[in-house]
PyMOL Python script that loads the backbone (N, CA, C, O; Angstrom):
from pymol import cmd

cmd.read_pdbstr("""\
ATOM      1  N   UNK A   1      49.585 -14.546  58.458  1.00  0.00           N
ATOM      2  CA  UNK A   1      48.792 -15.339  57.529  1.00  0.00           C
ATOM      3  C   UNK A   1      47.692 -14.462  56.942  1.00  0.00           C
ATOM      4  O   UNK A   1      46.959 -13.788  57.666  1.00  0.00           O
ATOM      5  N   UNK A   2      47.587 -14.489  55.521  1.00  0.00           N
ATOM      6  CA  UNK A   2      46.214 -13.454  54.777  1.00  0.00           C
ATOM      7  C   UNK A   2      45.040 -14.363  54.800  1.00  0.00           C
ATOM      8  O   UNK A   2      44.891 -15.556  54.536  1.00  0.00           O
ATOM      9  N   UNK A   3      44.239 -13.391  55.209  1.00  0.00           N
ATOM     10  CA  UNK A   3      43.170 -14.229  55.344  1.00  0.00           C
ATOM     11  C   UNK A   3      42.698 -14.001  53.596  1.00  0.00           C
ATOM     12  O   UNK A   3      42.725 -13.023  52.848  1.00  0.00           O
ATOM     13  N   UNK A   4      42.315 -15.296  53.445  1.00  0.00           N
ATOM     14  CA  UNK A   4      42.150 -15.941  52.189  1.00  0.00           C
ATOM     15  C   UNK A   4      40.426 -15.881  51.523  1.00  0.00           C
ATOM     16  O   UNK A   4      40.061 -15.656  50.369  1.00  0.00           O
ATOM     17  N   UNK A   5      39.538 -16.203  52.871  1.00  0.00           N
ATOM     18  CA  UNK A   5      38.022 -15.846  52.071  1.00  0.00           C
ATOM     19  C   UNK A   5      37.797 -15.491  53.310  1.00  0.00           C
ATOM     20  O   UNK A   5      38.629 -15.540  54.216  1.00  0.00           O
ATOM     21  N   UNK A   6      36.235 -14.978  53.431  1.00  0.00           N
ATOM     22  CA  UNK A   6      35.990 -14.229  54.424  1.00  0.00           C
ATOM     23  C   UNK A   6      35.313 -15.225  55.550  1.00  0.00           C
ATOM     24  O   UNK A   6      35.468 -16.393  55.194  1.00  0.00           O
ATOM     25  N   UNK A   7      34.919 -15.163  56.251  1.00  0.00           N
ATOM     26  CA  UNK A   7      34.504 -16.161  57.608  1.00  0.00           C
ATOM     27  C   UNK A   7      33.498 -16.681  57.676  1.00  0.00           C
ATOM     28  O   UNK A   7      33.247 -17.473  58.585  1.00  0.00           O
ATOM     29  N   UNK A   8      32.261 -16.235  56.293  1.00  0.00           N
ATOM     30  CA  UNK A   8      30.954 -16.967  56.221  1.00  0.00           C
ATOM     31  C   UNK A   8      30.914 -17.644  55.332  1.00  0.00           C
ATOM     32  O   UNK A   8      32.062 -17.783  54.910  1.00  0.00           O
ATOM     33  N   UNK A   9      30.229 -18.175  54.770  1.00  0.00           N
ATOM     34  CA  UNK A   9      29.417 -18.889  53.590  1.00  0.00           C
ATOM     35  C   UNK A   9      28.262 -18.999  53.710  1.00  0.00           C
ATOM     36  O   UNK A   9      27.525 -18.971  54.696  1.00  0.00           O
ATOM     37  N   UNK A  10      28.032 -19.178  52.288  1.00  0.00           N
ATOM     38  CA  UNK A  10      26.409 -19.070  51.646  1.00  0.00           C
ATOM     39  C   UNK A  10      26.221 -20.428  51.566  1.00  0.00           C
ATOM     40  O   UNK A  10      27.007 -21.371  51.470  1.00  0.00           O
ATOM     41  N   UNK A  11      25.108 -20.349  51.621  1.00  0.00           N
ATOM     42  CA  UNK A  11      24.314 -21.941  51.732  1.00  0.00           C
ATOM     43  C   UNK A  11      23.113 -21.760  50.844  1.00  0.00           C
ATOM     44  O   UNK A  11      22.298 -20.861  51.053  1.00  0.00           O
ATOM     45  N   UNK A  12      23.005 -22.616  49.853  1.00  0.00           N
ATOM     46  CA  UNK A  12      22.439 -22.735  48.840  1.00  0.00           C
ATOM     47  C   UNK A  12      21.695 -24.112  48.837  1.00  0.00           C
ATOM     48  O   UNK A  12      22.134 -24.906  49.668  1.00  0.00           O
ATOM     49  N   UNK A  13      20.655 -24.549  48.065  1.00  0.00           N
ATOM     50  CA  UNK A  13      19.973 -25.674  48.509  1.00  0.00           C
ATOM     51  C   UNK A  13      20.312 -26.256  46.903  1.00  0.00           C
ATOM     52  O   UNK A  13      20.136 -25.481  45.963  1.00  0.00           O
ATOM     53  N   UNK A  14      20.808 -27.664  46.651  1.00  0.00           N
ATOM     54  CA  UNK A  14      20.983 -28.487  45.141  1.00  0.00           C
ATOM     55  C   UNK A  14      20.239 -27.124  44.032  1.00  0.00           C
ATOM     56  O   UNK A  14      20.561 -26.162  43.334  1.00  0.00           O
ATOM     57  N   UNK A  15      18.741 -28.121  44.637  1.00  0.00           N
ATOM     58  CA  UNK A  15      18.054 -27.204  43.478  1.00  0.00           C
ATOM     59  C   UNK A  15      18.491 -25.955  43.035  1.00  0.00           C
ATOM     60  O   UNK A  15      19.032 -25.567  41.999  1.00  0.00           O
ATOM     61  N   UNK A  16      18.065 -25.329  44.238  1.00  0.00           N
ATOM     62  CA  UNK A  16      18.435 -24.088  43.314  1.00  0.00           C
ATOM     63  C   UNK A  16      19.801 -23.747  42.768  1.00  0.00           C
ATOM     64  O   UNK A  16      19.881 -22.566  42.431  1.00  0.00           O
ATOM     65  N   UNK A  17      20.804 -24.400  42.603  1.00  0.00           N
ATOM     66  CA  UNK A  17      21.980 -24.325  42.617  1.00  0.00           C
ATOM     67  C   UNK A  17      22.112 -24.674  40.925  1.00  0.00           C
ATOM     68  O   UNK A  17      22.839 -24.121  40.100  1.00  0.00           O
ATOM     69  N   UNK A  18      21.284 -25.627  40.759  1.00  0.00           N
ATOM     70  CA  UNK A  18      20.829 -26.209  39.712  1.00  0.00           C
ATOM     71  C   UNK A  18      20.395 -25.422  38.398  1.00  0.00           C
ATOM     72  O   UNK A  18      20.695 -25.634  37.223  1.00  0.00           O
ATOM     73  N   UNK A  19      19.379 -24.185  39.130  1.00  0.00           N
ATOM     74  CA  UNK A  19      19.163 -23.267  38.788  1.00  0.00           C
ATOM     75  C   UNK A  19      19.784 -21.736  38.114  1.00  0.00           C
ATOM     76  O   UNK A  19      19.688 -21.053  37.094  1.00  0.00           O
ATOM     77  N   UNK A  20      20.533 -21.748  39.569  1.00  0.00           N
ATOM     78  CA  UNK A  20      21.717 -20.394  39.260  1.00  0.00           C
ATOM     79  C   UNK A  20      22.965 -20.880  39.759  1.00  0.00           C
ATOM     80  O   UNK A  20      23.443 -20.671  40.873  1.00  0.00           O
ATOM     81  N   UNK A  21      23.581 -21.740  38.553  1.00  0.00           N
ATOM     82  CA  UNK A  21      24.977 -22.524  38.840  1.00  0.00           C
ATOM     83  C   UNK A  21      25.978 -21.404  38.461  1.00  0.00           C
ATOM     84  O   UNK A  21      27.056 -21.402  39.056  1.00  0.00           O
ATOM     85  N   UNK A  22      25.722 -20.410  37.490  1.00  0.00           N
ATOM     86  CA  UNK A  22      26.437 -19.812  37.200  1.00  0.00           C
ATOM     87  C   UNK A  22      26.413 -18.608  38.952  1.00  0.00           C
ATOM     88  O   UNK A  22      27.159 -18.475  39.922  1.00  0.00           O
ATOM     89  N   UNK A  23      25.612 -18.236  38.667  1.00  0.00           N
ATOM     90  CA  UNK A  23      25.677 -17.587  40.030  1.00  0.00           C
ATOM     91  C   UNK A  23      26.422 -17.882  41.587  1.00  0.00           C
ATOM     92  O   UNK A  23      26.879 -17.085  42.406  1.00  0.00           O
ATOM     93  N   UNK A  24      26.331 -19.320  41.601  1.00  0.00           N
ATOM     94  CA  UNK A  24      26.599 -20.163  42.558  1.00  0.00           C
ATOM     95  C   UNK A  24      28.007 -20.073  42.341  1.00  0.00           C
ATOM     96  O   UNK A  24      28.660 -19.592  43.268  1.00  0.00           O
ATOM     97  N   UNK A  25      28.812 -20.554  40.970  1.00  0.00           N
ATOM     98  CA  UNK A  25      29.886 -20.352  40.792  1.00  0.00           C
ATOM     99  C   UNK A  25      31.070 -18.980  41.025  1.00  0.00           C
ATOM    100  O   UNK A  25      32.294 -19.033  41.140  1.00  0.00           O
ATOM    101  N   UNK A  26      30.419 -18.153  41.032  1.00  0.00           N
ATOM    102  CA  UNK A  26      30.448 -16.671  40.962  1.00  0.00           C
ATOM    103  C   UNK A  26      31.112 -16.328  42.658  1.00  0.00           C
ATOM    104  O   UNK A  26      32.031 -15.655  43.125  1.00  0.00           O
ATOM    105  N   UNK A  27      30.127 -17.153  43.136  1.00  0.00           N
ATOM    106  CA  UNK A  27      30.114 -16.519  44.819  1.00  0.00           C
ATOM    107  C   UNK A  27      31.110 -17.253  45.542  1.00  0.00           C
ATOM    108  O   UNK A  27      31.650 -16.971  46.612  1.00  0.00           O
ATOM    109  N   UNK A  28      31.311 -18.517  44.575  1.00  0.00           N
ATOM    110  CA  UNK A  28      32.378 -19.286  45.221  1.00  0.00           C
ATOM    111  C   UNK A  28      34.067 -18.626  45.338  1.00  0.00           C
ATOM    112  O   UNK A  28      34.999 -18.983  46.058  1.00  0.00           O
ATOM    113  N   UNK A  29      33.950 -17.294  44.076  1.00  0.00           N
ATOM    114  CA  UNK A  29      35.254 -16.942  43.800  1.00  0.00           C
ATOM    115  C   UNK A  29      35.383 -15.977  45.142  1.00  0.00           C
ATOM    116  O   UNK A  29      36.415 -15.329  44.964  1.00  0.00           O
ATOM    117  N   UNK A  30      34.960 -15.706  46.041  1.00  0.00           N
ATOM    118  CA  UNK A  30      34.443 -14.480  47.355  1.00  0.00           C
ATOM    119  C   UNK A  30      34.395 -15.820  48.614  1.00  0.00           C
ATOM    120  O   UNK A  30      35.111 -15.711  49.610  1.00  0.00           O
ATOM    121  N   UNK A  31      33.611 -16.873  48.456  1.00  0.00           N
ATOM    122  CA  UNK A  31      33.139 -17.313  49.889  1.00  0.00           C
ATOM    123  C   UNK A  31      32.956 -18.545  49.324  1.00  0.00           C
ATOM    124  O   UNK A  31      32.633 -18.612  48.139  1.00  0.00           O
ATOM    125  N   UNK A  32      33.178 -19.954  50.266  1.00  0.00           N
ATOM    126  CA  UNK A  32      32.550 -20.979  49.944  1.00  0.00           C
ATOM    127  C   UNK A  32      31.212 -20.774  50.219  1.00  0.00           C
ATOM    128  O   UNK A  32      30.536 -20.115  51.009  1.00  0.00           O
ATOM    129  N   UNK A  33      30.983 -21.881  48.930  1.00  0.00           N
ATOM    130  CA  UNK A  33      29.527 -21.979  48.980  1.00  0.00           C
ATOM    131  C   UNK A  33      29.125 -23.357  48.979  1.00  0.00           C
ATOM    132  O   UNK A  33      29.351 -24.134  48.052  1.00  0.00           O
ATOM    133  N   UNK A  34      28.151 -23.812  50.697  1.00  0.00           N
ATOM    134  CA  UNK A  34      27.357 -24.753  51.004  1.00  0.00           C
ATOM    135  C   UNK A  34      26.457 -25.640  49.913  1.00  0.00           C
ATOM    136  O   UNK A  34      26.113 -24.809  49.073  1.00  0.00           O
ATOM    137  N   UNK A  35      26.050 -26.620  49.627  1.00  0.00           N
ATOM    138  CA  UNK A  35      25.311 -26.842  48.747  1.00  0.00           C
ATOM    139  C   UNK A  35      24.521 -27.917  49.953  1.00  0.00           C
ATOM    140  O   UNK A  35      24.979 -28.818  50.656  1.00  0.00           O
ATOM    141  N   UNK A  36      23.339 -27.426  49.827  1.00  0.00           N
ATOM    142  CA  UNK A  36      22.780 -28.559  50.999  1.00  0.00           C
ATOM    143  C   UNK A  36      21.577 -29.387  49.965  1.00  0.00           C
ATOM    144  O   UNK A  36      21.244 -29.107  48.813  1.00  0.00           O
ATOM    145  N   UNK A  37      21.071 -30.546  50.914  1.00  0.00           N
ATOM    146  CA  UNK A  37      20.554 -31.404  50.366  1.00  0.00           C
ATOM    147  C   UNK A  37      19.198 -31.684  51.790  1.00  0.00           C
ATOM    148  O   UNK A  37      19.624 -31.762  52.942  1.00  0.00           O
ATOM    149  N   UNK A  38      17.836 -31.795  51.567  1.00  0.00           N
ATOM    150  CA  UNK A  38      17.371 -31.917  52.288  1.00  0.00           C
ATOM    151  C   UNK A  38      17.319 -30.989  53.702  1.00  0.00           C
ATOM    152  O   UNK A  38      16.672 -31.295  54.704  1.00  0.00           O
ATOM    153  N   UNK A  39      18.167 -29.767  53.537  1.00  0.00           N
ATOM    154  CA  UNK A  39      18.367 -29.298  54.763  1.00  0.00           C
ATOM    155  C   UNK A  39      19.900 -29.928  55.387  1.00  0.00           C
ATOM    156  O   UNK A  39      20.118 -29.776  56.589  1.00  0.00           O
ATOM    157  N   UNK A  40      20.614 -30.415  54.786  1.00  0.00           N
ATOM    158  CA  UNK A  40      21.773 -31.134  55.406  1.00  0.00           C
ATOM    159  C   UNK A  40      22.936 -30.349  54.306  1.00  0.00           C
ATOM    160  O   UNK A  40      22.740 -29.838  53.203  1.00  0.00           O
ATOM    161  N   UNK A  41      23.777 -30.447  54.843  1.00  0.00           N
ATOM    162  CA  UNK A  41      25.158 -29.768  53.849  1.00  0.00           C
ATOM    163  C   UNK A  41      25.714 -31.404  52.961  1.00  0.00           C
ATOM    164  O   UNK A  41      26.215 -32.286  53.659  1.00  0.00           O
ATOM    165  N   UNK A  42      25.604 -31.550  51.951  1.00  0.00           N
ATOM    166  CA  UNK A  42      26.194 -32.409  50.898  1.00  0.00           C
ATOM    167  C   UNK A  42      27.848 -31.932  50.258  1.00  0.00           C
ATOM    168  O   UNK A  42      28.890 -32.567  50.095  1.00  0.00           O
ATOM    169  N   UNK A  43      27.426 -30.426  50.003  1.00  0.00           N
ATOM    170  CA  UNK A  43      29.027 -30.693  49.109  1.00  0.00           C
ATOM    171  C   UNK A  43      29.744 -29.186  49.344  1.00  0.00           C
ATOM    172  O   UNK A  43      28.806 -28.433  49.605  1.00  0.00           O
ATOM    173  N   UNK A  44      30.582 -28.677  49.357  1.00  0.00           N
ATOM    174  CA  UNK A  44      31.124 -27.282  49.083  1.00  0.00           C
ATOM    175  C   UNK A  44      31.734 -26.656  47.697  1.00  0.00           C
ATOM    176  O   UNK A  44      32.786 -26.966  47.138  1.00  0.00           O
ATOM    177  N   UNK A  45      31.282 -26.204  47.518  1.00  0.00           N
ATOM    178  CA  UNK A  45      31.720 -25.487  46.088  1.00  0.00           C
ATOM    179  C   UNK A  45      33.072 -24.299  46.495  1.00  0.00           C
ATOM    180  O   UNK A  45      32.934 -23.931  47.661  1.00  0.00           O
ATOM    181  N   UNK A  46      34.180 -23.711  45.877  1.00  0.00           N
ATOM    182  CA  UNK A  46      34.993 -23.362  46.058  1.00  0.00           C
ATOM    183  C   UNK A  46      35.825 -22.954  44.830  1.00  0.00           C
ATOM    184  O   UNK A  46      35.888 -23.763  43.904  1.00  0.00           O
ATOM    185  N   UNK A  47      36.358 -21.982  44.748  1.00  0.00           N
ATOM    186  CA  UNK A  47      37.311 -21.434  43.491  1.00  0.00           C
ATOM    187  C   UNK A  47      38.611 -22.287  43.775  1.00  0.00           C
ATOM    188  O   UNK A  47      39.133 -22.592  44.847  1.00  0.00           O
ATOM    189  N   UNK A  48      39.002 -22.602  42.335  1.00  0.00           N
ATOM    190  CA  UNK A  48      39.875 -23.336  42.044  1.00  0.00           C
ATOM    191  C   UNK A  48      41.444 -23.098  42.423  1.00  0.00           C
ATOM    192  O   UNK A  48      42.463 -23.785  42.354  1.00  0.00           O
ATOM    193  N   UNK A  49      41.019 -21.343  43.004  1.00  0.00           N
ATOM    194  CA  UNK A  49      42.738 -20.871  43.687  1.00  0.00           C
ATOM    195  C   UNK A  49      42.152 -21.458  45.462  1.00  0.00           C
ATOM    196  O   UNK A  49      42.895 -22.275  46.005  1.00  0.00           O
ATOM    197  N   UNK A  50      41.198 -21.123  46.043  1.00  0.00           N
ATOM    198  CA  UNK A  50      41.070 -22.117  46.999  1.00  0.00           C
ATOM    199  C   UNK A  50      41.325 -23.484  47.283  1.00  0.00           C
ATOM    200  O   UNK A  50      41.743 -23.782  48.402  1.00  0.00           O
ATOM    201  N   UNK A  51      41.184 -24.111  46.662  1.00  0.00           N
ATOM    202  CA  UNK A  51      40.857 -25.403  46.420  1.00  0.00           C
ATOM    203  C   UNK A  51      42.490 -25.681  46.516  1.00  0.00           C
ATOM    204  O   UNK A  51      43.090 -26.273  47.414  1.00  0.00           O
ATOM    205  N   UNK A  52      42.844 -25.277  45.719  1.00  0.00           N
ATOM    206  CA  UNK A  52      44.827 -25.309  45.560  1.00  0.00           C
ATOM    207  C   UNK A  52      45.715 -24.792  46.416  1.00  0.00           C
ATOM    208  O   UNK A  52      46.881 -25.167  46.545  1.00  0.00           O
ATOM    209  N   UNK A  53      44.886 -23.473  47.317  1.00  0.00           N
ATOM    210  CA  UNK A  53      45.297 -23.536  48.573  1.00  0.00           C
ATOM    211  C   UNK A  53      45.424 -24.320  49.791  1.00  0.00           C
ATOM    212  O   UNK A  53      46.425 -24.488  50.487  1.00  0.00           O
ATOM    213  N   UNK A  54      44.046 -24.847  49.959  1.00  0.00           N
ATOM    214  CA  UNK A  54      43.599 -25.638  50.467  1.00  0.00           C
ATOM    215  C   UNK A  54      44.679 -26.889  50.955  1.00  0.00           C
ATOM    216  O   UNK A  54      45.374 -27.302  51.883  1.00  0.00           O
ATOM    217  N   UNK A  55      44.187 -27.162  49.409  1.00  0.00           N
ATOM    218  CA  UNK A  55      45.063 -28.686  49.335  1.00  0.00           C
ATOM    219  C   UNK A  55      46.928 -28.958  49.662  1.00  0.00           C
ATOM    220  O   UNK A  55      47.579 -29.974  49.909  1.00  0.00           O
ATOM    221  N   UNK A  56      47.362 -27.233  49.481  1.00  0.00           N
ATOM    222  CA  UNK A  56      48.697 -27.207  50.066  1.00  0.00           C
ATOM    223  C   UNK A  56      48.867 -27.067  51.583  1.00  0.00           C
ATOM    224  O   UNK A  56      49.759 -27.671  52.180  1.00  0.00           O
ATOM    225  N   UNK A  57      48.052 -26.314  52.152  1.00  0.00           N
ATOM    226  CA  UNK A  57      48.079 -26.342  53.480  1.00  0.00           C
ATOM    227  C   UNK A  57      48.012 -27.752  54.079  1.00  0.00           C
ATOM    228  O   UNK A  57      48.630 -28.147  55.068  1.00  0.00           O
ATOM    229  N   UNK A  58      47.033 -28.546  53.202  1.00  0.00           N
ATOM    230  CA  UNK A  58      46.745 -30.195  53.919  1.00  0.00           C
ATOM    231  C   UNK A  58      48.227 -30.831  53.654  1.00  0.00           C
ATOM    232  O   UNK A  58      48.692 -31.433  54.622  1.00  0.00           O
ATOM    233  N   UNK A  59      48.886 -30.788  52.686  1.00  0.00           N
ATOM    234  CA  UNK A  59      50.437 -31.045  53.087  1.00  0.00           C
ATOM    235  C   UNK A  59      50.959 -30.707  53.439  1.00  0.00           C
ATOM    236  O   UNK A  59      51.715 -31.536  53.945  1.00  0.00           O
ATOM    237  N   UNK A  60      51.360 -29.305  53.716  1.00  0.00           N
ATOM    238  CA  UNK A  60      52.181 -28.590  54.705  1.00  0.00           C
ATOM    239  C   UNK A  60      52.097 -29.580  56.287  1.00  0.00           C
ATOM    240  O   UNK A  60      53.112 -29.975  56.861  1.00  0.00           O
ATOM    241  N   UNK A  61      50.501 -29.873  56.844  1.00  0.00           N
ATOM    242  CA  UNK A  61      49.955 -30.112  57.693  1.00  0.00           C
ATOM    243  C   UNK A  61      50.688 -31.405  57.999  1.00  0.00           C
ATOM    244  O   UNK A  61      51.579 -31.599  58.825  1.00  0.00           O
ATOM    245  N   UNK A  62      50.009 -32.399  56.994  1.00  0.00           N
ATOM    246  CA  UNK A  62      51.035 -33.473  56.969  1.00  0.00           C
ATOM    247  C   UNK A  62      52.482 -33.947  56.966  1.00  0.00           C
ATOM    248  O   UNK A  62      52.910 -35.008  57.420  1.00  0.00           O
ATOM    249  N   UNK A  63      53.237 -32.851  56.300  1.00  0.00           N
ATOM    250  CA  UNK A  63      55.030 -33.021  56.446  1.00  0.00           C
ATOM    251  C   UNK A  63      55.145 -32.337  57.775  1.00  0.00           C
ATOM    252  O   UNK A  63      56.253 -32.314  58.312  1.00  0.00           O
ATOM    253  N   UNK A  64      54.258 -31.855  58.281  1.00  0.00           N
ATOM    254  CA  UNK A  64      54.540 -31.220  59.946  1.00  0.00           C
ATOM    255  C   UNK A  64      54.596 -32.745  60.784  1.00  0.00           C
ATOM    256  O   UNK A  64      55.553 -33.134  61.455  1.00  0.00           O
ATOM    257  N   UNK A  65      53.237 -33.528  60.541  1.00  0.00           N
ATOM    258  CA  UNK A  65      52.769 -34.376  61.008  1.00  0.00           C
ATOM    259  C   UNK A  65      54.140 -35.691  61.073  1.00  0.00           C
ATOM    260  O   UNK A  65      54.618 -36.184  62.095  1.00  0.00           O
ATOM    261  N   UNK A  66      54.488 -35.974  59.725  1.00  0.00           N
ATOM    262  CA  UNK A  66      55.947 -36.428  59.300  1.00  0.00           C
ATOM    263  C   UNK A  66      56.967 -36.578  60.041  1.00  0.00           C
ATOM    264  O   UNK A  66      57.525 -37.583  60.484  1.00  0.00           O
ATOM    265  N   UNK A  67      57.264 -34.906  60.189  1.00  0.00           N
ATOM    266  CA  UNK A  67      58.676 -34.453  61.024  1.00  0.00           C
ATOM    267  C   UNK A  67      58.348 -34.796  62.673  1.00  0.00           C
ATOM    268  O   UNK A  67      59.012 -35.295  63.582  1.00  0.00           O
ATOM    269  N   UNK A  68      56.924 -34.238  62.554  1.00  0.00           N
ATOM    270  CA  UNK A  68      57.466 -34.947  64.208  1.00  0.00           C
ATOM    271  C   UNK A  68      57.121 -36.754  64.639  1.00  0.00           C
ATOM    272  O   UNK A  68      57.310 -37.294  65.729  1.00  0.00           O
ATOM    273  N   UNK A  69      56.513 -37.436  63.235  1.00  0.00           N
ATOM    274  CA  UNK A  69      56.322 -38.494  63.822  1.00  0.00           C
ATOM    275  C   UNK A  69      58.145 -38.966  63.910  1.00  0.00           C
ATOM    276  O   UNK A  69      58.803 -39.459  64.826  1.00  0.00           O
ATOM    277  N   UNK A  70      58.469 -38.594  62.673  1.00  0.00           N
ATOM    278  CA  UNK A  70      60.021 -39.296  62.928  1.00  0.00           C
ATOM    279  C   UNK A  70      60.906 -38.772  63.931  1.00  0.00           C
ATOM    280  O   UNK A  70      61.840 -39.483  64.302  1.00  0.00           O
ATOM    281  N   UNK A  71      60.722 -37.465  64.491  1.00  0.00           N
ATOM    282  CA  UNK A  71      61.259 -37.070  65.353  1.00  0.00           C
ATOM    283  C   UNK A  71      60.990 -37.929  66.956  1.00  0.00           C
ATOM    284  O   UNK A  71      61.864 -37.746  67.803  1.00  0.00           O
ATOM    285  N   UNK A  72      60.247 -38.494  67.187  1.00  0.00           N
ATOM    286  CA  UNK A  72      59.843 -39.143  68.352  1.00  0.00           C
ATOM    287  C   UNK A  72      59.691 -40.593  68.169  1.00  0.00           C
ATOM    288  O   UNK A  72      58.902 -41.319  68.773  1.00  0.00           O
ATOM    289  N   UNK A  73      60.908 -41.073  66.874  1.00  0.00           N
ATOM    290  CA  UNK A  73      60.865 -42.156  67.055  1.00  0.00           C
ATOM    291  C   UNK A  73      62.763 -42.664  67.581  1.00  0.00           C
ATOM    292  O   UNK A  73      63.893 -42.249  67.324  1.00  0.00           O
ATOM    293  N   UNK A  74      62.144 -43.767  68.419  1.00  0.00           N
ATOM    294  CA  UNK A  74      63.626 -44.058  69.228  1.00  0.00           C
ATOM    295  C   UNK A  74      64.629 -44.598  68.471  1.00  0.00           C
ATOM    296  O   UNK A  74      64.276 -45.150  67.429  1.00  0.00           O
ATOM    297  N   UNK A  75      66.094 -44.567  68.811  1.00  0.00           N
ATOM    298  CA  UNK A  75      67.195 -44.817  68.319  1.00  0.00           C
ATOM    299  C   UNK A  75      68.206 -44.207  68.166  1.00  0.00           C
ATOM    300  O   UNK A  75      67.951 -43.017  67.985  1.00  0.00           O
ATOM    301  N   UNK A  76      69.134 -44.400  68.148  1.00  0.00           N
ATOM    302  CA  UNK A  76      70.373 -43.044  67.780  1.00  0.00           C
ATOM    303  C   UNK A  76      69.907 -42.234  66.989  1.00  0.00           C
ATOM    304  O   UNK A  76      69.092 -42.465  66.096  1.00  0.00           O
ATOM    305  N   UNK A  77      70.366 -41.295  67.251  1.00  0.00           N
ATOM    306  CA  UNK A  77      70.672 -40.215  66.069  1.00  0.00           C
ATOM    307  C   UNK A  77      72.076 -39.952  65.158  1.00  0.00           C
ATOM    308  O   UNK A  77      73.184 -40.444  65.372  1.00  0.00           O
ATOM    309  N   UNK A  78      71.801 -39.302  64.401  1.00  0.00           N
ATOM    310  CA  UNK A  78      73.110 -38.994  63.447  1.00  0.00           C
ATOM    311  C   UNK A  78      73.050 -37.947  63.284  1.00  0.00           C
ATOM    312  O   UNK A  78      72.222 -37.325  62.619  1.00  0.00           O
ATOM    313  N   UNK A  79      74.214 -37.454  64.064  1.00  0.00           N
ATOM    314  CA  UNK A  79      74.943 -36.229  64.148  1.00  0.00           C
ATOM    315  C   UNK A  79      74.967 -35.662  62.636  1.00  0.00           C
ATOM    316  O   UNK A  79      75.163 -36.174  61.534  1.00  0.00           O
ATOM    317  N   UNK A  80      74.541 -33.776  63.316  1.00  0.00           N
ATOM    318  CA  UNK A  80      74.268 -32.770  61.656  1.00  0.00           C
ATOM    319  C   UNK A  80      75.305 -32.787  60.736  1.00  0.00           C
ATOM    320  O   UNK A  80      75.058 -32.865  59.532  1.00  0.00           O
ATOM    321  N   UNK A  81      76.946 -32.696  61.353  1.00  0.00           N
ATOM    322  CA  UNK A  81      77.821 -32.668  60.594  1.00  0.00           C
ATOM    323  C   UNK A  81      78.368 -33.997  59.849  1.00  0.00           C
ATOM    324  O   UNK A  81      79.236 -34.107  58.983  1.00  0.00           O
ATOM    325  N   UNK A  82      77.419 -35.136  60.597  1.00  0.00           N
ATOM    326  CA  UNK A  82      77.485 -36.539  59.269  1.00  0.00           C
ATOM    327  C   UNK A  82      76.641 -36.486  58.285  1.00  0.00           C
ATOM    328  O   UNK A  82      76.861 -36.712  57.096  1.00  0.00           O
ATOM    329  N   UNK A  83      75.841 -36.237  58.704  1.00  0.00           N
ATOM    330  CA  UNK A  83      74.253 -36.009  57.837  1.00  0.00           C
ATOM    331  C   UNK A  83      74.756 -35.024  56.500  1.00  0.00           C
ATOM    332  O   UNK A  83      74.640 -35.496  55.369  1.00  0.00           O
ATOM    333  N   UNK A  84      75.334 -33.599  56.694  1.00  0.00           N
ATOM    334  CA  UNK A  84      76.237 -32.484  55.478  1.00  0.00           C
ATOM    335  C   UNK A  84      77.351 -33.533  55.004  1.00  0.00           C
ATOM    336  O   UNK A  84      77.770 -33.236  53.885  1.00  0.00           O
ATOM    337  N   UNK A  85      77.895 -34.585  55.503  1.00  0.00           N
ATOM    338  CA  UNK A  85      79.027 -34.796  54.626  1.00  0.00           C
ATOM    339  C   UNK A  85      78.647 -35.771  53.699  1.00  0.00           C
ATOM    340  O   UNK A  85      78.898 -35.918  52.503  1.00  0.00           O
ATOM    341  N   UNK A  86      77.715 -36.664  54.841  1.00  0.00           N
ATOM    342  CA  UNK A  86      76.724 -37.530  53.710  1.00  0.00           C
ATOM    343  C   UNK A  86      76.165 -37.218  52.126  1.00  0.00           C
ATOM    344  O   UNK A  86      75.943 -37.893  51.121  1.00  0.00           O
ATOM    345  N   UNK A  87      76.078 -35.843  52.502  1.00  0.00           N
ATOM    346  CA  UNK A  87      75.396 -35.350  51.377  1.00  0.00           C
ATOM    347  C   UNK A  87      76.470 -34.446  50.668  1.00  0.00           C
ATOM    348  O   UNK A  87      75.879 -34.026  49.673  1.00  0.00           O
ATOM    349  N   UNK A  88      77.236 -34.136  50.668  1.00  0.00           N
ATOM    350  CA  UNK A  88      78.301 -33.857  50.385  1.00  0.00           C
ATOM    351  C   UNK A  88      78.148 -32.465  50.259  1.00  0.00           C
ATOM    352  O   UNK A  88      78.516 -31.924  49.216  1.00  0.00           O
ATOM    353  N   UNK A  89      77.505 -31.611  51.456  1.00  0.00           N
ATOM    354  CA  UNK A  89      77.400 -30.026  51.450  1.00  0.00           C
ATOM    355  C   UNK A  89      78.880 -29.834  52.340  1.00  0.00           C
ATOM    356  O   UNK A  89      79.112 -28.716  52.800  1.00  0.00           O
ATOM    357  N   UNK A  90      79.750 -30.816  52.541  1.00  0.00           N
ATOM    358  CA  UNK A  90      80.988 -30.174  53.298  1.00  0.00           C
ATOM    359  C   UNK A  90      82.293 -30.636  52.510  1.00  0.00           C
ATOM    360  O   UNK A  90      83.405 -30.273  52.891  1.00  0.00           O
TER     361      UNK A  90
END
""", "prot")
cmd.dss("prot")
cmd.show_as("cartoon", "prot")
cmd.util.cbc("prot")
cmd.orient("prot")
């Protein structure tokens, strides 16, 4: 697996973000970037090839999640070589 951004992030406070958005934007293409509020983390900023990474891994995650919920659910099974003819790969 490539590692994709590096292991920290910057933490930036609204305001100033407000300030140097372009900047803020900039750093997001390298590292997420924190946007805190009060001292608390509110939102993450992130490049848009992240973000699309991201969001594929969270399905990958989920059709994992999928396969094995149906896998551990009870009842016969249907044999592989019905399943290929079903589908007419034989």
């Amino acid at each position: 697996m490539k590692l994709l951004y590096n292991l920290c992030m910057a933490t930036m406070a609204i305001s100033e973000a407000r300030e140097r958005l372009a900047e803020a934007v900039e750093t997001a293409h390298t590292e997420a970037v924190v946007l805190e509020r009060y001292g608390q983390p509110a939102a993450v900023l992130v490049s848009p090839e992240r973000y699309e990474e991201l969001m594929e891994a969270l399905e990958d995650v989920e059709d994992v999640e999928a396969f094995d919920a149906s896998m551990a659910e009870e009842g016969p099974s249907i044999p592989w070589e019905q399943v290929k003819a079903d589908l007419g790969w034989v």
